[in-house]
ZAKOLGU-364059 format. One record per residue: residue in one letter; x, y, z of N, C-alpha, C in turn. Coordinates in pm, whole numbers, plus 50000, padded with zeros to 5 digits. Layout:
! ZAKOLGU-364059
aXYZXYZXYZ
...
! end
This chain:
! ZAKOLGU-364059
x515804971450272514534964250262514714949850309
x515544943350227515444929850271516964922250242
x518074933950143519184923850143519304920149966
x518034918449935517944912649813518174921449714
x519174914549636519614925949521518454929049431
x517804920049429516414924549352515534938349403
x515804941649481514864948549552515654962749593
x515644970649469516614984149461515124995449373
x515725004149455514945013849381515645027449379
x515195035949280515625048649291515155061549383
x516075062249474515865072149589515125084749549
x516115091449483515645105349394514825111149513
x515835120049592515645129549746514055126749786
x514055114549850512495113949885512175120349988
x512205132649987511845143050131510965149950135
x510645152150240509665159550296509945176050200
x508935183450150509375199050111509185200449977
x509365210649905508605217349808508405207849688
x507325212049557506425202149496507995201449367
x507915189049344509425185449242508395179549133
x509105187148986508175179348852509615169348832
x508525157548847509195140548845509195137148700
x508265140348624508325133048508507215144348387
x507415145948272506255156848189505465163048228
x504685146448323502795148048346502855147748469
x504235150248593503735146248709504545156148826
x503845164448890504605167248985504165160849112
x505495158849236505245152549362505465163749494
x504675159649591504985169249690504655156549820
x506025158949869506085149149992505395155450141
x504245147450179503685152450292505015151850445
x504725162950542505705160350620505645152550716
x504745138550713504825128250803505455112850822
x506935117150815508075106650864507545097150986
x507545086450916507925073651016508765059250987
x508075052951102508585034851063507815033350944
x506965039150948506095033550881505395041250732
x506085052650706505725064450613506975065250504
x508165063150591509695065950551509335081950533
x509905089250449510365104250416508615112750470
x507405104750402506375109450442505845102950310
x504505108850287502935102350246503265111050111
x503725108549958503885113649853502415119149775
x501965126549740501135133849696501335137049537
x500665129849414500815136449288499895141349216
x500415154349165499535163549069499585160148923
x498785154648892499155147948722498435159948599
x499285166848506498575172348413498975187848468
x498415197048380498665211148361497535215848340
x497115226548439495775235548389494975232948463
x494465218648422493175211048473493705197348515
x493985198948673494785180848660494235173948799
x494645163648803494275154448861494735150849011
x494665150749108495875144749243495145134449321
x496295126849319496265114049352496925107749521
x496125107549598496695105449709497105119449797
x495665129749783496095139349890496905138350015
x497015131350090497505126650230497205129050326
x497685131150449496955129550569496295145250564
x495225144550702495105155050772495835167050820
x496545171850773497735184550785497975194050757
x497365206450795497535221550751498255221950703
x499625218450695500485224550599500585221250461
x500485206050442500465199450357499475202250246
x498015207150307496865209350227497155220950181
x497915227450226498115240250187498985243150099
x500145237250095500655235850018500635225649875
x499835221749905499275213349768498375227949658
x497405230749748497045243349726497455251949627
x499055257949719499905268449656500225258449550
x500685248849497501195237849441500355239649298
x499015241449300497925242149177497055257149151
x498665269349244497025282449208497495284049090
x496445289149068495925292848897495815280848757
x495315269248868494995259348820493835251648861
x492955243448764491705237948859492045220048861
x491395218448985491435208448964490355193048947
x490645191448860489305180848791489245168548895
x489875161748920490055149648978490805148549114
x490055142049203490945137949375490965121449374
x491995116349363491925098849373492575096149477
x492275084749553492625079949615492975063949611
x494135061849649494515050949612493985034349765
x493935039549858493365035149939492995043150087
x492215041150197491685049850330492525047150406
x493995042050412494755042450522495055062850554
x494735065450684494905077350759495925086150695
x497195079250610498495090050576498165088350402
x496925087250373496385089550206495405097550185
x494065096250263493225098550199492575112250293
x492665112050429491675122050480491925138050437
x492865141950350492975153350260492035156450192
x491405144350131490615144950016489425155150078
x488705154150135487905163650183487925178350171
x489315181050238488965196950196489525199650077
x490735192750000490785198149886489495200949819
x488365185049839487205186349757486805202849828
x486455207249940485615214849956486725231749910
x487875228149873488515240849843488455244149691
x488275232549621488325234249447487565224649377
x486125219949480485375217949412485245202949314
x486845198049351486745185349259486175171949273
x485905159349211485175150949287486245144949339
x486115136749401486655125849483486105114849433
x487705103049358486965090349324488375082549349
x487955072849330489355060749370488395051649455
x489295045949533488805033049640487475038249702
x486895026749736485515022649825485725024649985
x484695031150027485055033850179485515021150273
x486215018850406486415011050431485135006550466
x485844984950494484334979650532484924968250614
x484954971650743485634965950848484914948150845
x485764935350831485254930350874484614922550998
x483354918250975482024919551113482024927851166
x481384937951058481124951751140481664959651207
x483114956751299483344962751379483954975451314
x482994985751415483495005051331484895004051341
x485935004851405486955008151469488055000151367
x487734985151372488674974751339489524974251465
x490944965851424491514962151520493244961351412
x494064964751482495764962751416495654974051339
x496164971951225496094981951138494564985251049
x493784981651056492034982651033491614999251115
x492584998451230492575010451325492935021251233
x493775022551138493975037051062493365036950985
x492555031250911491495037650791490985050350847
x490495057650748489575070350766488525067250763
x487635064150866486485065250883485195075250822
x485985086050833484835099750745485035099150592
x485775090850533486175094250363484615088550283
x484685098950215483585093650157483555099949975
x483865089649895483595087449774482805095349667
x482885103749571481585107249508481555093549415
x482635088649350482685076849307483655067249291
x483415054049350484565048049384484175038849274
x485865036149258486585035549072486175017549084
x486035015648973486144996748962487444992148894
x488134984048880489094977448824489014982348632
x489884985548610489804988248432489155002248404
x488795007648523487505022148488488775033248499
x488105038748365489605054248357489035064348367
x489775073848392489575090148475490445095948359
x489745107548271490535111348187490465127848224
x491195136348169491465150848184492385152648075
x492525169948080493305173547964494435168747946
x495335158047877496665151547851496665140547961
x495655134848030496125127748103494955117648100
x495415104448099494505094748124494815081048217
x493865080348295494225072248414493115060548439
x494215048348424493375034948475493435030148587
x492255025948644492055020548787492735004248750
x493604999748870494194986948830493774981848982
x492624969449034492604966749159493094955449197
x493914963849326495154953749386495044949949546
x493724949349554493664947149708495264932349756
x495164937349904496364930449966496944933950086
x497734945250062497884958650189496704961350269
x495394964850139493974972350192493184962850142
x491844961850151490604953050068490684958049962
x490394979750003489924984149855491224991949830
x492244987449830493404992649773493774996549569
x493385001049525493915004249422494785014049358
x495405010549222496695017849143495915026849065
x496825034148999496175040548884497485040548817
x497065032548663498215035048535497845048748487
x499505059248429499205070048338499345063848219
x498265064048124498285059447984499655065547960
x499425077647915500305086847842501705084547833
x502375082448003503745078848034504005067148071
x502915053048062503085041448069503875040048214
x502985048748328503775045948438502515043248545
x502645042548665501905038448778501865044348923
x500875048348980500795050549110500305038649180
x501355033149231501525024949298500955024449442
x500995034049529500175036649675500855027649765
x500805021749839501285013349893501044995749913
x500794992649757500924983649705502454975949655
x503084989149579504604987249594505204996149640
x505934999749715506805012149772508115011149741
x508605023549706510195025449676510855023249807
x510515018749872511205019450009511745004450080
x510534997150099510164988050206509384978450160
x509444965950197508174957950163506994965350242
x505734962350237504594963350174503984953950386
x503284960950403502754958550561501494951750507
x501574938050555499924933750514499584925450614
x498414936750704497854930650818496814927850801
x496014915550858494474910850865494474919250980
x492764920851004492094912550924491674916950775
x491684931450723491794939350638492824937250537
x494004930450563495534928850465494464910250435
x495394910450337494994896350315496784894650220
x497264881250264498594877150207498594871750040
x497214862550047496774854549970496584864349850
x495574879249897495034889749771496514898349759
x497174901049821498424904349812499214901449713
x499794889149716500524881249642499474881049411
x498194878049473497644879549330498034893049284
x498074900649361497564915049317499444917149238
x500264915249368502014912149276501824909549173
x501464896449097501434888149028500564896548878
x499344904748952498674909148819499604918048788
x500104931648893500774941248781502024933248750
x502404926648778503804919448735503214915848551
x501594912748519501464905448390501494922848307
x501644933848407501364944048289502794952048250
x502104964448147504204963548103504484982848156
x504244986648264504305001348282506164998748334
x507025011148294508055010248287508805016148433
x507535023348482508045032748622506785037148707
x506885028048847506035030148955506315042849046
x505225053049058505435063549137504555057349278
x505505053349422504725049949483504005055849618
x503635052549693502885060549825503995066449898
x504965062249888505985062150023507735059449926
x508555070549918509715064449856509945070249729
x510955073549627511125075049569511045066449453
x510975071649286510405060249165511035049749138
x509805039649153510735021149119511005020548970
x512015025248938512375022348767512395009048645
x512405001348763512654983848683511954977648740
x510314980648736509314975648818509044958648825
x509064957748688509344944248689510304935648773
x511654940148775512814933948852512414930548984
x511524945549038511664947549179510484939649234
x509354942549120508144928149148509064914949193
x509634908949101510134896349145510654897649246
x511684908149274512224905949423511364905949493
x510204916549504509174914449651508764899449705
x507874895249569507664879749537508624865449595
x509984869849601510764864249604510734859949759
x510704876949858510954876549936509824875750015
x508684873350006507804871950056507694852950060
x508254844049957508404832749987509564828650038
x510444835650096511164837050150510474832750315
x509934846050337509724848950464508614836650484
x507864831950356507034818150415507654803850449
x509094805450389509604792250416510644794350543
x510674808450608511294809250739510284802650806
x509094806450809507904807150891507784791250857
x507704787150791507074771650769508464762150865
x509614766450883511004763450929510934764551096
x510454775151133510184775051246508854767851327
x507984767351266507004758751331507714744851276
x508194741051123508914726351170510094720351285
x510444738151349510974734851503510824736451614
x509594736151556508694735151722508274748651754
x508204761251688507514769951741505904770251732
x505054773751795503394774151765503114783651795
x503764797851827503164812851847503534818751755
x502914830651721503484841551638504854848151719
x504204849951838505404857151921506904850451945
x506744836551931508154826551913508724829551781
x507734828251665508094823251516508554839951483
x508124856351533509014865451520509944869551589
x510364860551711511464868251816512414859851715
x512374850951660512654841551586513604846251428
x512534852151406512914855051220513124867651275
x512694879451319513564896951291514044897951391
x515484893251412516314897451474516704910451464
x516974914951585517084928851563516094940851533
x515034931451470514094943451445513704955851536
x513484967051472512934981251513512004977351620
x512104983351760510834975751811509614983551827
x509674993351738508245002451687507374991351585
x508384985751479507964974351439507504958751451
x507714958951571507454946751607505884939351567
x505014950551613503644947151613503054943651430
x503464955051364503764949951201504064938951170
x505644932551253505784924651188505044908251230
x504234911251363503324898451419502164901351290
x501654911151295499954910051158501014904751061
x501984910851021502744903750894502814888050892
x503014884251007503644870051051502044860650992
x500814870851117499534865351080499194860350938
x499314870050844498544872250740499644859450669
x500844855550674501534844550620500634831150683
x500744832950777499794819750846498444817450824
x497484826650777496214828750759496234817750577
x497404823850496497744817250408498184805550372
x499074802650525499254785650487498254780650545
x497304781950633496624772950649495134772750589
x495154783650455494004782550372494814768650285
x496204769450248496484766150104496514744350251
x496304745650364497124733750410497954728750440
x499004741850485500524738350477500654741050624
x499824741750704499824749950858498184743950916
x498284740351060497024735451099497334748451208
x495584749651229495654760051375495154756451462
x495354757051619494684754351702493734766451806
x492434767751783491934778551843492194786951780
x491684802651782491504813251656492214813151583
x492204817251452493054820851357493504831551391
x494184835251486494604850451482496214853451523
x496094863151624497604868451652497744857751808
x496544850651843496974842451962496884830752000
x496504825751831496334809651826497714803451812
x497614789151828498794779651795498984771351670
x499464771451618500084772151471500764758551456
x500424741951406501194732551379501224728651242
x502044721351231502414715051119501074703251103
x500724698350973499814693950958499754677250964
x498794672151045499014657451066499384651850908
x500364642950919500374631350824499634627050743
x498834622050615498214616050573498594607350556
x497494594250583497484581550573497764572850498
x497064579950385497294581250236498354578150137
! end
């Protein structure tokens, strides 16, 4: 991830292939879509017995739907959540709904900002067709037989990104808010650094003992690994603040700059990443821009005050 001893999690075979009971109330079934950007693939959980709940169908994928399927016969299922409309979460939800009937609730459809249908960077993978029977508010719980689930909203990654706490096992679906894997991709214009960082900060004030997340195997010392993210995310702002104090003013200088070496599938990640730090210093004043705020403006240090 990043180096930082803070920032360890428990692997526990995060692979692609048949549904594994993780914990009492929870079985997982890893969708089979590996990437830069997925790691093992898109984790899928069935919460409860009989009558239960799943959280984060995943992508579009015959096999996967199908095997979620085989995963719950001779079981119904009450509840489809979704934790946010990025493309490797939510466009499942559909036919499960139309195979067993359940509603679909979690996050708010996307809502590109100024209109544009499509978006632009990562705004480009939302699911466009997802559509809600009811999308959850912050504190609103989803209950079923042995299982009870709170909506916790953490926009940052997404606008309408949200968790869901299991009362019962005092644990969390995390989505890709925290991942057992990797820091956390937060591109504008849709990522915001600023709602990001709050959203750290809120589950950091709560006390669940084990994050089940979108991508990766379970963060056990959630707390620990909060601080490391935190850590390293001001990390990566005081590279960034380091390099424009030496003279860089592009994104494309200030990352050939800081990820050495980087994956160059990643590259483009890590410019919205770069953005969404800069979008932040120069709300808080720590960064002046020249011409758009975006991935192709110029980026200075802020005149002097007189003062």
């Amino acid at each position: 991830m990043t180096g930082d001893d803070d920032l360890t999690f428990d692997a526990e075979d995060a692979e692609a292939g048949a549904v594994k009971r993780v914990s009492p109330l929870v079985r997982r079934l890893i969708a089979n879509n590996p990437s830069p950007f997925t790691f093992t693939g898109t984790c899928s959980y069935i919460i409860g017995q009989g009558s239960v709940a799943i959280v984060d169908p995943g992508p579009l994928d015959e096999a996967h739907i199908a095997a979620l399927l085989d995963a719950i016969r001779g079981e119904s299922v009450r509840h489809i959540l979704v934790t946010h409309t990025h493309r490797d979460h939510s466009p499942a939800a559909a036919r499960l709904k139309a195979a067993t009937g359940a509603a679909i609730l979690g996050a708010r459809p996307f809502a590109p900002k100024g209109g544009v249908s499509e978006g632009k960077g990562l705004d480009a993978a939302h699911d466009l067709h997802y559509a809600p029977d009811h999308a959850l508010s912050d504190g609103e719980r989803v209950a079923g037989p042995g299982y009870t689930l709170e909506t916790v909203a953490t926009p940052g990654h997404a606008a309408n990104h949200l968790c869901f706490a299991l009362v019962e096992e005092n644990s969390l679906f995390s989505g890709d808010h925290v991942m057992g894997w990797s820091t956390t991709v937060v591109a504008p214009p849709d990522g915001s650094m600023s709602a990001y960082m709050a959203s750290l900060e809120k589950l950091r004030s709560r006390g669940e003992s084990v994050f089940w997340p979108g991508h990766g195997g379970p963060v056990r010392n959630p707390q620990r690994y909060m601080r490391g993210l935190a850590h390293h995310r001001r990390q990566r702002e005081a590279a960034i603040l380091a390099r424009i104090e030496a003279g860089d003013q592009t994104i494309d200088e200030i990352v050939a700059a800081i990820y050495v070496g980087l994956d160059a599938r990643l590259v483009g990640a890590a410019k919205l990443s770069t953005l969404a730090h800069l979008q932040d210093l120069v709300e808080r004043g720590l960064v002046t821009a020249e011409g758009t705020l975006d991935l192709n403006g110029r980026y200075h240090k802020p005149p002097r005050s007189n003062g």
